[in-house]
LOLO-654945 format. One record per atom (N, C-alpha, C): atom name; x, y, z; residue number from 1. Coordinates in Angstrom, 2 decimals. Example, Ala and Ser with C-alpha at 12.3 -4.5 7.8 and 13.67 -1.06 7.14 Angstrom:
BEGIN
<"N", <13.19, -5.69, 7.80>, 1>
<"CA", <12.30, -4.50, 7.80>, 1>
<"C", <13.20, -3.30, 7.80>, 1>
<"N", <12.85, -2.25, 7.08>, 2>
<"CA", <13.67, -1.06, 7.14>, 2>
<"C", <12.90, 0.03, 7.87>, 2>
This chain:
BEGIN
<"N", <0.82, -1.20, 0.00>, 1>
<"CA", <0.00, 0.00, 0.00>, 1>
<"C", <0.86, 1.26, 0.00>, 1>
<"N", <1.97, 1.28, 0.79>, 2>
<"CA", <2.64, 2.46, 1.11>, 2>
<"C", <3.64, 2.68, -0.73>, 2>
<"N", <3.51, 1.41, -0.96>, 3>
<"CA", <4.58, 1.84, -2.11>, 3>
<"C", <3.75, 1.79, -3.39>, 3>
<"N", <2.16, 2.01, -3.48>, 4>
<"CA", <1.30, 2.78, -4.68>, 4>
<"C", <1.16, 3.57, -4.05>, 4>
<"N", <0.99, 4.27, -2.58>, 5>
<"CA", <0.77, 5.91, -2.59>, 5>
<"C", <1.81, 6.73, -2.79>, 5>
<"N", <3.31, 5.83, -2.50>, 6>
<"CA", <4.59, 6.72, -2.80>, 6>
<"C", <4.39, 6.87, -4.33>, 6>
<"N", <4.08, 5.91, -4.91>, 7>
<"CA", <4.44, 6.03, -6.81>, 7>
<"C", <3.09, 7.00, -7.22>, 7>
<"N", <2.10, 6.60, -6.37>, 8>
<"CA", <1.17, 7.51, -6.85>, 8>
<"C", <1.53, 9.17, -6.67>, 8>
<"N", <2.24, 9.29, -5.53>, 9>
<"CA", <2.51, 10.83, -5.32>, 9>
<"C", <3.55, 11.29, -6.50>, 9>
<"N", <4.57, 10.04, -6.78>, 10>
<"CA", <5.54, 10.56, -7.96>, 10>
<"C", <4.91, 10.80, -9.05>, 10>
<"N", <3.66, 10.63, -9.34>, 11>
<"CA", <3.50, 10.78, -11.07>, 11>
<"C", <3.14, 11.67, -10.78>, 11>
<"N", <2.06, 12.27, -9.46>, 12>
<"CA", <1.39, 13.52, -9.56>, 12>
<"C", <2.47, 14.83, -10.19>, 12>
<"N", <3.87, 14.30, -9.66>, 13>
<"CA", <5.12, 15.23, -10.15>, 13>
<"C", <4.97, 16.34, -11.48>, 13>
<"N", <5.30, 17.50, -11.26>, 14>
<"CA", <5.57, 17.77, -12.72>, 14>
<"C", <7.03, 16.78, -13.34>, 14>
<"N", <6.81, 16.98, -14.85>, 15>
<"CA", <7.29, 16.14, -15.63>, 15>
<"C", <9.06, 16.53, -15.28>, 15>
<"N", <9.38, 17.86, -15.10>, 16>
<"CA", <10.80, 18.31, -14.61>, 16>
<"C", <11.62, 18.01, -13.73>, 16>
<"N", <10.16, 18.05, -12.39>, 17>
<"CA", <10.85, 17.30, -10.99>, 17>
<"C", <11.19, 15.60, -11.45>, 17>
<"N", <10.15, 14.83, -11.96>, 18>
<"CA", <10.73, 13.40, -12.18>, 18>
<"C", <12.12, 13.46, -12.99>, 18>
<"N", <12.58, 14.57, -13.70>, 19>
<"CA", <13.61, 14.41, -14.74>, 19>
<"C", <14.89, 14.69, -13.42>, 19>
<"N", <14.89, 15.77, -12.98>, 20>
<"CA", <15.76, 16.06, -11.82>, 20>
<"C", <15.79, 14.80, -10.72>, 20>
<"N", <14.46, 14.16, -10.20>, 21>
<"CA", <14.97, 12.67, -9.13>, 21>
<"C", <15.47, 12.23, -10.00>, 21>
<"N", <15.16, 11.96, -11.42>, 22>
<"CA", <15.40, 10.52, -11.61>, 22>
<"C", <17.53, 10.57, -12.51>, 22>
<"N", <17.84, 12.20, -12.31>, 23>
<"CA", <18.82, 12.04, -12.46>, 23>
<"C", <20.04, 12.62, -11.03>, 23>
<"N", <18.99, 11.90, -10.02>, 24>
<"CA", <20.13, 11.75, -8.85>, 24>
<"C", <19.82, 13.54, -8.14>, 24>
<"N", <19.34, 14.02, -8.67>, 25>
<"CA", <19.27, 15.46, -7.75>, 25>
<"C", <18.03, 15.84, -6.39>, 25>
<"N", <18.48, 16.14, -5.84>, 26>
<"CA", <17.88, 16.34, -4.44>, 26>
<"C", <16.88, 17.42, -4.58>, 26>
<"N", <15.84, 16.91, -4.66>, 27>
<"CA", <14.77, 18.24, -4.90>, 27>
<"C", <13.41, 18.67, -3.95>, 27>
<"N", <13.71, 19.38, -3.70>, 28>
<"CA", <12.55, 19.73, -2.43>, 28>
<"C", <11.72, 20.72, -3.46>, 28>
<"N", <10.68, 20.55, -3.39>, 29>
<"CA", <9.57, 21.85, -4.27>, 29>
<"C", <9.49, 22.88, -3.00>, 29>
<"N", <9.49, 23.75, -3.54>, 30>
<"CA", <9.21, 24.70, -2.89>, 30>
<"C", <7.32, 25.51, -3.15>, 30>
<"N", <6.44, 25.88, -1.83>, 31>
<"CA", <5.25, 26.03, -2.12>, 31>
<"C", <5.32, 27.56, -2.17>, 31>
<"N", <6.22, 28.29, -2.81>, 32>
<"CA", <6.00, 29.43, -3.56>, 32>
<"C", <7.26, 30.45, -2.84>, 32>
<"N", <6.79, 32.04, -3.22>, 33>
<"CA", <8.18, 33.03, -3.15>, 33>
<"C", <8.34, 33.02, -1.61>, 33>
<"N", <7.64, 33.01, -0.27>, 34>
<"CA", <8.09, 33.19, 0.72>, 34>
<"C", <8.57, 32.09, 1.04>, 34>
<"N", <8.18, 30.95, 0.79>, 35>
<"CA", <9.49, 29.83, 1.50>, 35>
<"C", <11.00, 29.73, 0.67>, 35>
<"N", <11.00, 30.00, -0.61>, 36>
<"CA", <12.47, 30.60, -1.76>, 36>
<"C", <13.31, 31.23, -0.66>, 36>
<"N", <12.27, 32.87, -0.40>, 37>
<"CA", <12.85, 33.91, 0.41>, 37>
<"C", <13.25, 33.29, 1.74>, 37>
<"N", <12.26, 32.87, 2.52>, 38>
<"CA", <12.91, 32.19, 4.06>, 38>
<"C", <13.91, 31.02, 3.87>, 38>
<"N", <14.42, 30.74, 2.85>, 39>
<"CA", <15.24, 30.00, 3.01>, 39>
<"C", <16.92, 30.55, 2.77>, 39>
<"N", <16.93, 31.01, 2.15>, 40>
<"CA", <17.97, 31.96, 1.34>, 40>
<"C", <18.38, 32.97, 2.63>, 40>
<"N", <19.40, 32.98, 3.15>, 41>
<"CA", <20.01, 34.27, 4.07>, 41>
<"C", <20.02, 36.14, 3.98>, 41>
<"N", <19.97, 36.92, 4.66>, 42>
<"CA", <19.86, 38.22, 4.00>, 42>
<"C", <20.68, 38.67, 3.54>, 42>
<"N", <21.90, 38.05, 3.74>, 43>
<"CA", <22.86, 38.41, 2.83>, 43>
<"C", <23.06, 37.73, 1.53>, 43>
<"N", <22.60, 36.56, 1.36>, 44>
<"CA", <22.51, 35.90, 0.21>, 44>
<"C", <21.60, 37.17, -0.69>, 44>
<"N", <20.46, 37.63, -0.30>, 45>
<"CA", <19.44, 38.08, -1.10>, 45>
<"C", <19.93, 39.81, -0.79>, 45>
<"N", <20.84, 40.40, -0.19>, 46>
<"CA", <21.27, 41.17, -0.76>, 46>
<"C", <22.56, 41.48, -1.64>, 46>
<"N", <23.64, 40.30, -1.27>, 47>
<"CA", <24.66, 40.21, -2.54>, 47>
<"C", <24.06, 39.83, -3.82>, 47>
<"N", <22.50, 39.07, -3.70>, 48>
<"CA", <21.92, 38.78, -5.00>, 48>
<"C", <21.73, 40.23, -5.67>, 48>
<"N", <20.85, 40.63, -4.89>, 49>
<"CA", <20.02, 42.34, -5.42>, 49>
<"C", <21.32, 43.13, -5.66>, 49>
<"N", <22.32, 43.38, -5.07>, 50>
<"CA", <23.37, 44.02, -5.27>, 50>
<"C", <24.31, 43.42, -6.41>, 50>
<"N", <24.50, 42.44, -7.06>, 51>
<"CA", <25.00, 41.98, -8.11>, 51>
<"C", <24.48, 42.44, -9.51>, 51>
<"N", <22.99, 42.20, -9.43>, 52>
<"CA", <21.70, 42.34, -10.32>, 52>
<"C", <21.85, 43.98, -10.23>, 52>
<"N", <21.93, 44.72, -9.92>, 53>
<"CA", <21.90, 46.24, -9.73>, 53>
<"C", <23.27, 46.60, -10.47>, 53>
<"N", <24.33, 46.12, -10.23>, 54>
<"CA", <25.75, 46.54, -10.50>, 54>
<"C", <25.57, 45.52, -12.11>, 54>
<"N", <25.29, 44.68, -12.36>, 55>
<"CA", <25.68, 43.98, -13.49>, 55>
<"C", <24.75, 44.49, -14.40>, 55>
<"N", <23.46, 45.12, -14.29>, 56>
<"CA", <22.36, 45.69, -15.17>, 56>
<"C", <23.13, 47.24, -15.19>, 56>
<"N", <23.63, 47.54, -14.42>, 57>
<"CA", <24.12, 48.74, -14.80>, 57>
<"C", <25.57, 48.79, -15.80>, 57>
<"N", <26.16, 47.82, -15.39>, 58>
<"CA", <27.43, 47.95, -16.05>, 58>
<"C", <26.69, 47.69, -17.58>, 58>
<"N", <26.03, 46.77, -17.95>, 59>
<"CA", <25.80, 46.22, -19.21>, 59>
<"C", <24.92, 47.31, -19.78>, 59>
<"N", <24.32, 48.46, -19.19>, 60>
<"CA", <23.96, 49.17, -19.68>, 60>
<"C", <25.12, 50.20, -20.47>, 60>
<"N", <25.63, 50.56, -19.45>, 61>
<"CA", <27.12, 51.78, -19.62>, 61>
<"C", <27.54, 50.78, -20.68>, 61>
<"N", <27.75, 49.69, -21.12>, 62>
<"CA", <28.23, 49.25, -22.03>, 62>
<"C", <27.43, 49.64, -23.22>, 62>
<"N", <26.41, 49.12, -23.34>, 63>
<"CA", <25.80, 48.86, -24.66>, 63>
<"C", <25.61, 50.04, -25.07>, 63>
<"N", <25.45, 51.50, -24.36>, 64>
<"CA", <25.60, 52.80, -24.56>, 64>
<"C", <26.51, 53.00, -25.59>, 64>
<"N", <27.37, 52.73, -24.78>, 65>
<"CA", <29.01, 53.14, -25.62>, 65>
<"C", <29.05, 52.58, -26.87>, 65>
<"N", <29.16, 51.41, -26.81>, 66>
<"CA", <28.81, 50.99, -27.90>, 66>
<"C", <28.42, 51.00, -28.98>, 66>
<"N", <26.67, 51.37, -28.81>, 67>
<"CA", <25.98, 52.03, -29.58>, 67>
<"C", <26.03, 53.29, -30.19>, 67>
<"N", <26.35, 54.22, -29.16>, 68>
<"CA", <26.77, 55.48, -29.67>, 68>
<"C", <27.88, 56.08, -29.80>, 68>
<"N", <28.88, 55.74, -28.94>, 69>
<"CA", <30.27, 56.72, -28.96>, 69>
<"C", <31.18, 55.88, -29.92>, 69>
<"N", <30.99, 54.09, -29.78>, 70>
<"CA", <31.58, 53.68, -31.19>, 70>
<"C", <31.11, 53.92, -32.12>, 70>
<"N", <29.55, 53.73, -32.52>, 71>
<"CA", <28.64, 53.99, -33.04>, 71>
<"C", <28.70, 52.42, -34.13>, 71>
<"N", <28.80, 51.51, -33.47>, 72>
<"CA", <28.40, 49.93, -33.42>, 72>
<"C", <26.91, 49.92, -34.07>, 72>
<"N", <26.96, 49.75, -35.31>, 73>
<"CA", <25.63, 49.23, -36.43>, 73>
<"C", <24.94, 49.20, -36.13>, 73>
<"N", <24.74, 47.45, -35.38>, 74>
<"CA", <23.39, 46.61, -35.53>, 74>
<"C", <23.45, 46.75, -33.81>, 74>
<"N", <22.30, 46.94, -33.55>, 75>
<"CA", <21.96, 46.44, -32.08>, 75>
<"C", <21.68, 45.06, -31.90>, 75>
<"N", <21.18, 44.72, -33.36>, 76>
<"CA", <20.94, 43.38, -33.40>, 76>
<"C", <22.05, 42.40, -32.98>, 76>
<"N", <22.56, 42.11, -33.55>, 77>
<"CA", <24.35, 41.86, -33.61>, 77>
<"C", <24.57, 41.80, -31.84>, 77>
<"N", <24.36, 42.77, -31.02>, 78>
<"CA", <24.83, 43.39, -30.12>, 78>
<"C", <23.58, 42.38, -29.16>, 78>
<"N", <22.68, 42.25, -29.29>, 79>
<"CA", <21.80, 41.81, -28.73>, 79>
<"C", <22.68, 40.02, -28.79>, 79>
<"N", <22.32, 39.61, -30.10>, 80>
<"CA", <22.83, 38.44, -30.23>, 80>
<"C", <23.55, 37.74, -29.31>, 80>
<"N", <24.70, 38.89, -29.26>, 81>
<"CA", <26.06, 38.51, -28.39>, 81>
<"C", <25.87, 38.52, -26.75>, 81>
<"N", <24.93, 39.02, -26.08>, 82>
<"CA", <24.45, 39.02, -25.35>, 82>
<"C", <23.40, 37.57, -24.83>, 82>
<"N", <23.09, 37.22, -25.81>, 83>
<"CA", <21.42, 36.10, -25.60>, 83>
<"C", <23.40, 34.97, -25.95>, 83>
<"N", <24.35, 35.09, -26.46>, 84>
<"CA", <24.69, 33.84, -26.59>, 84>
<"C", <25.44, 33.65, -25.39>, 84>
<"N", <26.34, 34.61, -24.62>, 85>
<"CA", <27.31, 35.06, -23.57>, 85>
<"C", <26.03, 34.34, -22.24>, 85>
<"N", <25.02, 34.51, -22.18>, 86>
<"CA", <24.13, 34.83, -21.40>, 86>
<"C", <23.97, 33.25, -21.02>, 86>
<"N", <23.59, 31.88, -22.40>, 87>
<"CA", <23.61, 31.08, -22.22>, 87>
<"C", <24.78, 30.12, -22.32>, 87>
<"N", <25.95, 30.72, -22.80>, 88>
<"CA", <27.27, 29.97, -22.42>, 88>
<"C", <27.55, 29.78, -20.72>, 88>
<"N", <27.09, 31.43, -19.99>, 89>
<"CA", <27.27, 31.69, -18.78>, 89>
<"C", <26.42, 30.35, -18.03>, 89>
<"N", <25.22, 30.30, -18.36>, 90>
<"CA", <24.59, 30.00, -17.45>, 90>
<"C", <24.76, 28.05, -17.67>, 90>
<"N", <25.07, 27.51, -18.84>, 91>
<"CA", <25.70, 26.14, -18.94>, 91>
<"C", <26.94, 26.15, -18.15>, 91>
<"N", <27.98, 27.02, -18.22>, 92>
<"CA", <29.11, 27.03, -17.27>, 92>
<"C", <28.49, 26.82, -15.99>, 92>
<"N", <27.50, 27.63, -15.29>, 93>
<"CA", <27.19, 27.08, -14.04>, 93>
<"C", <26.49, 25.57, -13.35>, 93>
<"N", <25.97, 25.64, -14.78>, 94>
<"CA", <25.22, 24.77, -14.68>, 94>
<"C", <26.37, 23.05, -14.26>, 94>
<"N", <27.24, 23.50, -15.12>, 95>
<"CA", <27.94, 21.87, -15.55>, 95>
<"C", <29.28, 22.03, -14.05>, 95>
<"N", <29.59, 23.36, -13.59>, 96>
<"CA", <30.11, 23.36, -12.24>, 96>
<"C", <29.18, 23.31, -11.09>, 96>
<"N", <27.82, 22.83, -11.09>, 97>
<"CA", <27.35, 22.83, -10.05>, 97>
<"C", <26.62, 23.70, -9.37>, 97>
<"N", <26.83, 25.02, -10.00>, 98>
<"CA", <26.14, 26.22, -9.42>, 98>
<"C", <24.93, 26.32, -9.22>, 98>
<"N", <24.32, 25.70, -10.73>, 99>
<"CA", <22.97, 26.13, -10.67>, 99>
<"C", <22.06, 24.83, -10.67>, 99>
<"N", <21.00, 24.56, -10.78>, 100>
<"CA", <19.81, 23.25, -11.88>, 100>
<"C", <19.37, 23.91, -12.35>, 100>
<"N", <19.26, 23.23, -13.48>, 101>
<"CA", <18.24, 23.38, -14.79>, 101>
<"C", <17.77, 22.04, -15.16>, 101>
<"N", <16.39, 22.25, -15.35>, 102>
<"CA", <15.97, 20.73, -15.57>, 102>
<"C", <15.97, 20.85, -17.21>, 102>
<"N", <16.18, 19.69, -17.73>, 103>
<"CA", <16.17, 18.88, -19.25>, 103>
<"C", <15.24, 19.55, -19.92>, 103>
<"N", <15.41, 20.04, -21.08>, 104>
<"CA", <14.47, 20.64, -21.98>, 104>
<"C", <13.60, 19.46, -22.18>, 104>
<"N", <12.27, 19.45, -21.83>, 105>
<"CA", <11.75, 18.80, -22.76>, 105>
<"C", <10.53, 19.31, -23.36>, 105>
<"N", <9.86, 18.70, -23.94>, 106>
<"CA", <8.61, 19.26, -24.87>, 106>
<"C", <7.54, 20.50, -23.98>, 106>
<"N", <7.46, 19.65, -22.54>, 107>
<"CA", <6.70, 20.07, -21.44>, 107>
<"C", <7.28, 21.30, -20.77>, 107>
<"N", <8.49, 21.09, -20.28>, 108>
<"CA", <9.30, 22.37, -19.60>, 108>
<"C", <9.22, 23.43, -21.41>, 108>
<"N", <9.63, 22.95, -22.42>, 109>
<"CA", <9.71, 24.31, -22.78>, 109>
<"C", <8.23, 24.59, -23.55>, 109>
<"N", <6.92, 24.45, -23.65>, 110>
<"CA", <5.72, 24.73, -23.25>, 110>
<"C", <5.29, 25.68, -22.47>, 110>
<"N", <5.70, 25.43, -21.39>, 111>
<"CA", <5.52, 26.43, -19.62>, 111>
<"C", <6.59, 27.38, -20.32>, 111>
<"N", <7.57, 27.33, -20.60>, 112>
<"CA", <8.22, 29.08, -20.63>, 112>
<"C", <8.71, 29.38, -21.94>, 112>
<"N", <7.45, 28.94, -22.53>, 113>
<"CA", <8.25, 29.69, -24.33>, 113>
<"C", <8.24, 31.33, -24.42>, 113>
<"N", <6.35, 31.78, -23.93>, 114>
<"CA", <6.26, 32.84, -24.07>, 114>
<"C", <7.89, 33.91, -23.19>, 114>
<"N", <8.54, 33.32, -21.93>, 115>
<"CA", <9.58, 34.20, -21.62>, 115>
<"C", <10.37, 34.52, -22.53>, 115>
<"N", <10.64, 33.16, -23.14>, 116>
<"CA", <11.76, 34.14, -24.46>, 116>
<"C", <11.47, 35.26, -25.68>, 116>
<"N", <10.74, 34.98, -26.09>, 117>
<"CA", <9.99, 35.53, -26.86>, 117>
<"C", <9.95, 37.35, -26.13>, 117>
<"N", <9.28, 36.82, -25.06>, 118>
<"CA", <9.09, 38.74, -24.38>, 118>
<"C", <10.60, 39.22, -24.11>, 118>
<"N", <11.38, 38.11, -23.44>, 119>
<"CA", <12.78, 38.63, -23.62>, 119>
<"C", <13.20, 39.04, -24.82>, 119>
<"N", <13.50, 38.44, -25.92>, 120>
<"CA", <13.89, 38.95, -26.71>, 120>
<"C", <13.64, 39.87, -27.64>, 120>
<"N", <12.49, 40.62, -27.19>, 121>
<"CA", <11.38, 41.44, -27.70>, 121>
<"C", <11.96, 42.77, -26.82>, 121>
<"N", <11.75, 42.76, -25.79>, 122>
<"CA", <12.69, 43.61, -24.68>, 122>
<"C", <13.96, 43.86, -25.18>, 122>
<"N", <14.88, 42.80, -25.51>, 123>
<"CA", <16.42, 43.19, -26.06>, 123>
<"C", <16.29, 43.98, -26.90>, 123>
<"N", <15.68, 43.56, -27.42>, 124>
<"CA", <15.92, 44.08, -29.18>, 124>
<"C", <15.20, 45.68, -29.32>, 124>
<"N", <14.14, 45.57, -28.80>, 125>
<"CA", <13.58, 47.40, -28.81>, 125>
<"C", <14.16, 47.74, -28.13>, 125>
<"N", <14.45, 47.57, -26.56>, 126>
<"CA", <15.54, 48.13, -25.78>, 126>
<"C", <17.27, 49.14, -26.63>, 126>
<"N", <17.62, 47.86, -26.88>, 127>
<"CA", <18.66, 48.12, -27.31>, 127>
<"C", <18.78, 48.95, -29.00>, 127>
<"N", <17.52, 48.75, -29.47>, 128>
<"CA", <17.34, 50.11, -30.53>, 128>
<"C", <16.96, 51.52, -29.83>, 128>
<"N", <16.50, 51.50, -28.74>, 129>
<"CA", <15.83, 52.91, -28.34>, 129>
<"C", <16.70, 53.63, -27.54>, 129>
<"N", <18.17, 52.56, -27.20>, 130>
<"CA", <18.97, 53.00, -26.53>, 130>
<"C", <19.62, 54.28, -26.89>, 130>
<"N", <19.75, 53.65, -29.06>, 131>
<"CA", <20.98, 54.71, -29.80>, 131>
<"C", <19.91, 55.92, -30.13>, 131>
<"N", <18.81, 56.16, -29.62>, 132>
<"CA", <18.23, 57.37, -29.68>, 132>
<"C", <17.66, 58.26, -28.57>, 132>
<"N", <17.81, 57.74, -27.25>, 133>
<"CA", <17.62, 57.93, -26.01>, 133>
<"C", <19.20, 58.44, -25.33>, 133>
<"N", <18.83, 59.43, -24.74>, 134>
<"CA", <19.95, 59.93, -23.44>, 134>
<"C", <20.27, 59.10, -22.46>, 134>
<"N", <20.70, 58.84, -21.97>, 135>
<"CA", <21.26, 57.46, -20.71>, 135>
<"C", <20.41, 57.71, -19.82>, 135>
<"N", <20.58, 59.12, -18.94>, 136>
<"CA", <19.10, 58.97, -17.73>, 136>
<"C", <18.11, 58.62, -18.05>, 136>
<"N", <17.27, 59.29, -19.39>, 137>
<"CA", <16.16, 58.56, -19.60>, 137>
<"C", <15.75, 57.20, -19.92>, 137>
<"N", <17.54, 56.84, -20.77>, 138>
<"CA", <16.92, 55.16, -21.23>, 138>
<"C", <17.03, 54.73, -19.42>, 138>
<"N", <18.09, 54.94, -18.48>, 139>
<"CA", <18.04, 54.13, -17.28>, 139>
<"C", <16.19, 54.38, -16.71>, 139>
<"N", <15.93, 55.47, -16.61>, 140>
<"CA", <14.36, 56.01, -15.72>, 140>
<"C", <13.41, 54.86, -16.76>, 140>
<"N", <12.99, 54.97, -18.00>, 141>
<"CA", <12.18, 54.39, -18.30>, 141>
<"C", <12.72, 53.00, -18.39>, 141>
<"N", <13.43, 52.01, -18.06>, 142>
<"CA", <13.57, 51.00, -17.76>, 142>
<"C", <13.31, 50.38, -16.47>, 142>
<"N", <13.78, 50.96, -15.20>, 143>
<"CA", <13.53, 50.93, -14.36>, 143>
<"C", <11.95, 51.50, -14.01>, 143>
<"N", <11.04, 52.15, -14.61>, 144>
<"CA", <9.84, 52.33, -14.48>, 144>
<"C", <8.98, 51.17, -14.92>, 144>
<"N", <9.88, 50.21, -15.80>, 145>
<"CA", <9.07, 49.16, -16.30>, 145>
<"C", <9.19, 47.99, -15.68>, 145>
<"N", <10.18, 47.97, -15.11>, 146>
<"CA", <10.44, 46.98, -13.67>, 146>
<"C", <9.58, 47.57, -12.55>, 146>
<"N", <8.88, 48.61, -12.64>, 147>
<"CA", <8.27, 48.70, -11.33>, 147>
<"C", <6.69, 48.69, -11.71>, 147>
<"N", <6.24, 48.94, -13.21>, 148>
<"CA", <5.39, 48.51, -13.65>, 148>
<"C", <4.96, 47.02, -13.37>, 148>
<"N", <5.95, 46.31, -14.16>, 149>
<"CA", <5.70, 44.93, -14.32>, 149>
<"C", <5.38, 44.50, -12.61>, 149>
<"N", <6.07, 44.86, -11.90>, 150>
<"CA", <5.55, 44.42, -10.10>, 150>
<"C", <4.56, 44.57, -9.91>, 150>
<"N", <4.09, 45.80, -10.19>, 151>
<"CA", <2.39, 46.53, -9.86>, 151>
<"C", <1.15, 45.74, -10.78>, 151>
<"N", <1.85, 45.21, -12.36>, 152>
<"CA", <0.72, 44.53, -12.61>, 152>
<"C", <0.73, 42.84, -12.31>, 152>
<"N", <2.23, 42.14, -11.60>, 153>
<"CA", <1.64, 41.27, -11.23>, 153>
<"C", <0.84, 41.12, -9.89>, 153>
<"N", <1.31, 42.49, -9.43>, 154>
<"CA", <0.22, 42.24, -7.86>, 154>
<"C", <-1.33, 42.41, -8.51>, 154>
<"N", <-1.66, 43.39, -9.30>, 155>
<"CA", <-2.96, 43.62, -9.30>, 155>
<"C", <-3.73, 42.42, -10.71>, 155>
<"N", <-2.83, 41.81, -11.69>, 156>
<"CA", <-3.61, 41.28, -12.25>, 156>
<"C", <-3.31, 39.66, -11.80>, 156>
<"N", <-2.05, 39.26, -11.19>, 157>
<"CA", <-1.73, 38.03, -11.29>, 157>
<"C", <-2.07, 37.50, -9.77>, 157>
<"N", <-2.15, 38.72, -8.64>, 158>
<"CA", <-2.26, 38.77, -6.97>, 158>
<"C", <-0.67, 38.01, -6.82>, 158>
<"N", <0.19, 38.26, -6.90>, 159>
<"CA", <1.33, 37.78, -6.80>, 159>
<"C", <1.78, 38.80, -5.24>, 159>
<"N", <1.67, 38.22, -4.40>, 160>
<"CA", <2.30, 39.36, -3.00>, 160>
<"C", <3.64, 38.54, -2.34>, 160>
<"N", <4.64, 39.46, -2.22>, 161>
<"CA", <6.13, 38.55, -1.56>, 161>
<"C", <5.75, 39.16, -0.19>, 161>
């Protein structure tokens, strides 16, 4: 009995978590953003926020320059190099241990196609509106859209941390 309610609880699994047990990884689900947050230290989650602040800024001051004072073509191009740096980075962590990522499969990339898509929709106007925008303003209206996007997942999605 105990070992059809254990197998029964495993299928209930999403299809990702069975891919992660069944390749040896230790996986606790987590039941949403405040147990993430209570688990994680305050300094963990402010060297996080403080990394994310300094590395969005530097890559900004970059792509500036870039764009305008070299005066570098394609943003496209520029974007590119970015979406490929971005996922070399994050396989490097991945294959030292840093991070999980569960197995692409049909199902996992289903659940987050639409992210890429808006990401790369974001890069790409971003980084055109950059070479016609002043730096304070491209920084203000970016950061207004990060504080947008918060406000509409509280009010349309009820998302509260």
């Amino acid at each position: 009995m105990a070992e059809s309610k254990a197998l029964l609880q495993h299928q209930q699994l999403p299809s990702n978590v069975q891919v992660l047990e069944a390749r040896g990884i230790d996986f606790q689900e987590n039941n949403g953003p405040a147990e993430a947050l209570s688990s994680s230290s305050w300094w963990q989650r402010v060297g996080s926020s403080t990394f994310y602040c300094v590395g969005s800024f530097i890559i900004t001051l970059s792509n500036k320059a870039v764009l305008t004072s070299y005066g570098f073509p394609s943003s496209e191009v520029l974007g590119l190099a970015q979406l490929i740096t971005t996922v070399v980075c994050l396989l490097a962590a991945h294959l030292s241990g840093g991070i999980r990522i569960p197995m692409l499969t049909m199902d996992v990339f289903v659940q987050v196609w639409p992210l890429p898509g808006l990401f790369l929709g974001n890069l790409l106007f971003g980084l055109g509106a950059m070479r016609f925008l002043s730096l304070p303003i491209f920084i203000s209206l970016r950061r207004f859209t990060i504080a947008m996007t918060m406000a509409a997942e509280v009010f349309i999605l009820g998302v509260v941390i």
